[in-house]
C-alpha positions as a printed Julia matrix, in Angstrom:
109×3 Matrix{Float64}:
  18.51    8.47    7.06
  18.24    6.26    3.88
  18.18    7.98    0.41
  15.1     6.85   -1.18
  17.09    5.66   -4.35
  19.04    3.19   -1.88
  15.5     2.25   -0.66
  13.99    1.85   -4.31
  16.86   -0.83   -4.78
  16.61   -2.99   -2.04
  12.63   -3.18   -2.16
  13.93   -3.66   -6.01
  15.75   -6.89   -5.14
  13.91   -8.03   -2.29
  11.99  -11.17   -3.02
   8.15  -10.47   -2.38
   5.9   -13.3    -2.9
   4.02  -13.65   -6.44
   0.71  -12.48   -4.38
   2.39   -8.75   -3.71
   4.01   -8.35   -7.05
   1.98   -5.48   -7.66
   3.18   -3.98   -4.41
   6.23   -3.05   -7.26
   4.53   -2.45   -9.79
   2.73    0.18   -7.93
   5.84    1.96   -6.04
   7.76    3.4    -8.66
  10.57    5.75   -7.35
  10.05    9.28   -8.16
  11.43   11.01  -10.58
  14.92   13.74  -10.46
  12.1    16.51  -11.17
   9.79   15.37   -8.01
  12.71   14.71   -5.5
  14.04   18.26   -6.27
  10.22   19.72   -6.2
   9.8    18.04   -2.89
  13.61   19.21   -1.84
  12.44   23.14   -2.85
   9.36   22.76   -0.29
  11.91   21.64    2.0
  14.44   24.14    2.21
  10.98   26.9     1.96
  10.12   25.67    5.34
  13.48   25.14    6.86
  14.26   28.89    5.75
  10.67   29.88    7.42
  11.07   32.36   10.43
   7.38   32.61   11.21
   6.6    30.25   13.89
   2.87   30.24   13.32
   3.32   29.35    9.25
   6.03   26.32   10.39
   3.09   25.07   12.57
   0.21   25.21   10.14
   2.67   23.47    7.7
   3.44   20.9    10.23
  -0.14   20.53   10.64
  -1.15   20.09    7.02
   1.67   18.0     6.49
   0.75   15.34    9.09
  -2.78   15.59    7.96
  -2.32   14.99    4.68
   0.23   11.69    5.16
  -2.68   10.15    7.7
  -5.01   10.73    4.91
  -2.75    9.58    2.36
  -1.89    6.31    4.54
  -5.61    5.55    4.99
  -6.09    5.86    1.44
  -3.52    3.69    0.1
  -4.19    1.43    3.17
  -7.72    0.82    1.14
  -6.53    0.94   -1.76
  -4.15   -2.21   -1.45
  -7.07   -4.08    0.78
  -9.28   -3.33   -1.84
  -6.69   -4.35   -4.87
  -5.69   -7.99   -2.85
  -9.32   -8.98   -2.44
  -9.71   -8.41   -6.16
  -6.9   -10.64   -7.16
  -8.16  -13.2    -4.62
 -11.54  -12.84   -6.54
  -9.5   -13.37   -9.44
  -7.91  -16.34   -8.54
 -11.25  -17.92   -7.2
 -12.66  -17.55  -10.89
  -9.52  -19.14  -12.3
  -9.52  -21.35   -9.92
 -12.53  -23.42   -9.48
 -12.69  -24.78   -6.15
 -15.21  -27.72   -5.72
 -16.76  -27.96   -2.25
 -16.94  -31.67   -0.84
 -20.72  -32.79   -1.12
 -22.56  -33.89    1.82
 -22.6   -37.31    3.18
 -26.4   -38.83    2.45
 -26.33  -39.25    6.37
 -25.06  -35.99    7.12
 -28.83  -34.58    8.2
 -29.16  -36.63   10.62
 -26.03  -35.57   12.47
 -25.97  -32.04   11.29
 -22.75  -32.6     9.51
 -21.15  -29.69    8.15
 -18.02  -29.77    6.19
């Protein structure tokens, strides 16, 4: 399995297109105090002998990532169409008029 510091510097140097910048910006590699906090729940399970408590973990465990994927799932959606917004305003786009004979064909650009 890959250490997450190995995977912080490859995403690190990777070369993501100006549009998912933030994608970076937003994935920050934790910090020595979280990786050891999350390495002491860890070992607490691994060391658990009650089958019943290992299962309710595994249970809130894989609830809790689906509900954490859905969230952050919606959270980029939501934080893409906002920069697209952005870039409309910025951007002025000017939409090609219709031709004078266009309503007699139905023409639509």
């Amino acid at each position: 399995m890959i250490s997450l510091q190995v995977f912080w510097n490859v995403m690190a140097n990777s070369s993501l297109p100006p549009e998912f910048s933030y994608v970076m910006e937003l994935a920050k590699p934790p910090t020595l105090e979280e990786e050891l906090d999350m390495e002491t729940s860890i070992r607490q399970l691994l060391q658990t002998d009650d089958i019943n408590e290992l299962k309710r973990s595994i249970d809130a465990i894989y609830r809790q990532n689906y509900q954490q994927s859905v969230f952050i799932s919606h959270s980029l959606d939501k934080i893409h169409h906002l920069l697209a917004k952005i870039a409309c305003i910025e951007n002025k786009v000017i939409q090609p008029k219709e031709p004078w004979w266009g309503e007699l064909f139905n023409w639509k650009p």
